[in-house]
N, C-alpha and C positions, 0 to 999 in steps of 0.2 A: 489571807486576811490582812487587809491593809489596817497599818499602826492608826488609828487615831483616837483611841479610850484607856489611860490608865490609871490604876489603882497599887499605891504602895498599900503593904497589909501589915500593921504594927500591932504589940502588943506589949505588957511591961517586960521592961527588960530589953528593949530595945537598943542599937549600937548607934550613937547619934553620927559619925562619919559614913557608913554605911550606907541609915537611912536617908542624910544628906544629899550620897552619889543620886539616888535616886528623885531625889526631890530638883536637885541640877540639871543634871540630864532630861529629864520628862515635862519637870513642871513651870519651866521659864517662859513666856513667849517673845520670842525671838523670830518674829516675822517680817523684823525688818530686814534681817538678816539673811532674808528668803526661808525660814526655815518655818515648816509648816504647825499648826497651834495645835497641842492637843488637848483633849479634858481631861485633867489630870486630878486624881484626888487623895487621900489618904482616909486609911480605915481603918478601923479597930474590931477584935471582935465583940463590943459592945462603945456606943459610940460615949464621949464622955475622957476623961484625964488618962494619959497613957506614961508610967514613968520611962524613963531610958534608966540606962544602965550605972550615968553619973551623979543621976540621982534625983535631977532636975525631970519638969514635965512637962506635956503640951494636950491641949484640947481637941479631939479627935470628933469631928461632926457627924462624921459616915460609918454606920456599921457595917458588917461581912451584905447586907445585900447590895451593897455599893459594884459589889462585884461582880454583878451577875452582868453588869453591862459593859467590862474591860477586857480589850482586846489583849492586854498584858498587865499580870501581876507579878508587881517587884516584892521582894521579901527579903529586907536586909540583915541584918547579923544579928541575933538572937541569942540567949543564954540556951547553954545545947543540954545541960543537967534539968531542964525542967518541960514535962511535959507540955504539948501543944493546948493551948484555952479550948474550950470545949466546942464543937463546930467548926474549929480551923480547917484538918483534915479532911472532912466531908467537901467545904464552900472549894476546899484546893482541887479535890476531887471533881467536883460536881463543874467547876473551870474546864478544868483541861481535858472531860470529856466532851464539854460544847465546840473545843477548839481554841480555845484561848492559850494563848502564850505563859509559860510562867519564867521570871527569874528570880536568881538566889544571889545576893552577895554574900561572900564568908560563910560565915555558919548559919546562913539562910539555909542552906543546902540539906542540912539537919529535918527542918519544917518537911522541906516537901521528900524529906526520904520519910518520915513518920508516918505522912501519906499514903509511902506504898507507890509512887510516883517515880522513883529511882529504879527498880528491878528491871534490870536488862538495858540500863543505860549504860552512858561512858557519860560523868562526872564528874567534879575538882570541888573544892573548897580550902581555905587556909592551909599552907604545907603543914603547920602545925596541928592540923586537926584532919588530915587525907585518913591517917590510920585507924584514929576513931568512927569516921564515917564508914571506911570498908567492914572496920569490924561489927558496928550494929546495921548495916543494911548489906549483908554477903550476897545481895542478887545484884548489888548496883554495881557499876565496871569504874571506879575511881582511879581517876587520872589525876597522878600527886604532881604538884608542883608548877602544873599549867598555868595562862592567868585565866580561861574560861575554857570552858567549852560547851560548844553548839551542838544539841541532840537533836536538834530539832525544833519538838513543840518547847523545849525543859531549856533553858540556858545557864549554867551553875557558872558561879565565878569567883576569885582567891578574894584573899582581902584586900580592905582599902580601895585605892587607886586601880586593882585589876578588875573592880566593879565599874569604874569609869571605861574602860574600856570595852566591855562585855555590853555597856548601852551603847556605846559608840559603833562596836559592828550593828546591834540591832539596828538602830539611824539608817548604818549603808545598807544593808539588806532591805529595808523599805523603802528607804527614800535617795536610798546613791550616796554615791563617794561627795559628789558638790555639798550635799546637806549634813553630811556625818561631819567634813572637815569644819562648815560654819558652825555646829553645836563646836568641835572640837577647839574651836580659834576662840568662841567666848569664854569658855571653861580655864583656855589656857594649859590646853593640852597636847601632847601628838597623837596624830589620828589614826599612825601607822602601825599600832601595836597587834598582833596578829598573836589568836590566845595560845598555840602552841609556843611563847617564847616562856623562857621559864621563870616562876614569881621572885627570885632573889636571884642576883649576880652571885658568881662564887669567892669574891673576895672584895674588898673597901673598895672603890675607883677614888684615886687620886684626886687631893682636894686642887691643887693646882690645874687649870684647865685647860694650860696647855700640855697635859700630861696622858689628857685622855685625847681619845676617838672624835667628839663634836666634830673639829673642824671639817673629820674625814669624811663624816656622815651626810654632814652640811654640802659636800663637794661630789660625795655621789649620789644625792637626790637631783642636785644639779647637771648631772654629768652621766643618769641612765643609759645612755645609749653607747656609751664607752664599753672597751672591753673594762671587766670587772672581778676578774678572779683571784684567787686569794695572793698567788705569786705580784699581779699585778698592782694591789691594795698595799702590800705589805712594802714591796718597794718606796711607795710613796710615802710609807710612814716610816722607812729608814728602821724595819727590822726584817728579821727572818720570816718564812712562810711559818712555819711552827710557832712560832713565839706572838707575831700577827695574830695567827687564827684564834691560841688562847685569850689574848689578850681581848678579844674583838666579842666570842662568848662570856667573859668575865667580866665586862661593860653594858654589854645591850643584851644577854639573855638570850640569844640566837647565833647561831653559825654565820658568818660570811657571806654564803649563798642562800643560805633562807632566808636574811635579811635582806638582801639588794633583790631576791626575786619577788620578796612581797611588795616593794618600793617599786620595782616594774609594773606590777601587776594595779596595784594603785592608783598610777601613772595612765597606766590603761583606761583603767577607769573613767578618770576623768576625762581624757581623751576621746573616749566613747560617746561620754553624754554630753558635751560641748561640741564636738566637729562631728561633720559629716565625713571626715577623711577613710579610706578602706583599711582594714586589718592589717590586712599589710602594711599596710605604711605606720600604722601603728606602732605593729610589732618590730620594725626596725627603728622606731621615735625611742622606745625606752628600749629598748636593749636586747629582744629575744631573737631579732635576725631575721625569721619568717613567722609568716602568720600559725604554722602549726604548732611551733613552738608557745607562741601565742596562747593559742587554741587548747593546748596540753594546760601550759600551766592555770591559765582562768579560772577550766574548768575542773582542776583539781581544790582550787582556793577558793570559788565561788560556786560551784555547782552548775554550773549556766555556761554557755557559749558565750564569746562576743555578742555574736548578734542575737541572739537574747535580752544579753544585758543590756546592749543599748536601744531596742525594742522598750524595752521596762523604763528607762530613765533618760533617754533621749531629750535632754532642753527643747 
């Protein structure tokens, strides 16, 4: 199902940053920016004043049949102690058996487990609320601490800012890495957050900035096709491999190598859908040496081949 219908689905008690992410992400038109326009709407299950959470309100035009024609529905952070409005459940239901996409920011995730939509999934929401979710939906597979994750039709994502990012993969999955980074360059965001990295650092990052990582980060996005291993990184930042590598998950929430391979893999991307060049040559452009290497990891991160992918999104 190609992206172009959606519907956030509010009701009172809503999270105003939340439902925000998704109002940013979906509902801008940004086509000057090449980025393609969608119908985007917000709904309530009865149309008419919806409060949020801070107390303040907003006027909702579209009721739950707004939905019957959206190819994704976002559902941002909700109050989790209070039963779903009456018909939520069902309109959620009666979605995502036609094939419509659903997402959850935060304790959206709550909503569409109420539905019966979670069992036998792998899911995330707020680190602070993982164990509440496992324990009222014991069929769903919650995954603590992630910033999203992709089931498929279901995309569930942490709080805040790992909601921007969980629209941001949906963008490249429809529309490519080119259109995901122009949502991501208005927003004011990076585009390279990949939802296995995990929702908090384990410790402050230093307020002085030449204290942290940036510079390093900045120098091997530039500089993919370099050897890139942790003895190699660590050098350059004038510590230990050990102390490096900590240092490197307590900043960006990812290992060493899971970061610079998704930055390849990225890289790919784009390299995909702008040249004609061969996989090969690709693959030794950002860093992975040969095309199989290539090929392994893509298709571990993307589900798809090369040439697939750029089959799909080829300029």
């Amino acid at each position: 199902m190609t992206l172009r219908n959606v519907a956030a689905l509010v009701w009172d008690g809503v999270a105003p940053f939340e439902f925000g992410v998704l109002c940013e992400a979906f509902g801008l038109d940004r086509r000057e920016d090449g980025v393609p326009l969608l119908d985007f709407a917000v709904c309530a299950p009865e149309p008419g004043p919806v409060a949020f959470s801070l107390g303040f309100t907003i006027n909702v035009e579209h009721g739950m049949e707004r939905l019957e024609e959206a190819d994704l529905i976002g559902i941002p952070a909700m109050r989790r102690s209070r039963p779903l409005p009456a018909g939520v459940a069902e309109a959620l239901r009666r979605a995502h058996d036609r094939g419509a996409r659903l997402l959850s920011v935060c304790s959206g995730a709550f909503a569409l487990g109420d539905a019966g939509l979670l069992d036998g999934l792998e899911c995330t929401t707020h680190w602070k609320y993982t164990d509440e979710l496992a324990a009222r939906y014991p069929e769903a597979k919650v995954v603590p601490e992630v910033l999203y994750v992709d089931s498929g039709q279901i995309v569930t994502s942490a709080g805040t800012a790992a909601g921007l990012d969980a629209t941001l993969h949906i963008w490249r999955q429809e529309y490519g890495a080119q259109v995901a980074s122009a949502v991501a360059r208005r927003m004011v965001v990076p585009p390279q957050r990949d939802g296995g990295q995990a929702q908090f650092i384990a410790r402050s990052v230093p307020e002085l900035e030449a204290d942290t990582l940036a510079p390093l980060l900045a120098w091997i996005v530039e500089n993919l096709d370099q050897p890139l291993d942790v003895g190699t990184l660590a050098r350059r930042s004038l510590m230990s491999p050990r102390t490096f590598a900590r240092r490197f998950k307590a900043e960006t929430g990812a290992t060493p190598h899971s970061w610079v391979t998704s930055q390849r893999v990225l890289r790919a991307e784009e390299l995909l859908e702008t040249t004609d060049r061969s996989v090969e040559w690709i693959a030794d452009e950002v860093g992975f040496g040969n095309a199989a290497t290539l090929r392994h990891h893509f298709a571990r991160v993307r589900g798809l081949s090369p040439q697939a992918y750029r089959r799909r999104f080829a300029c």
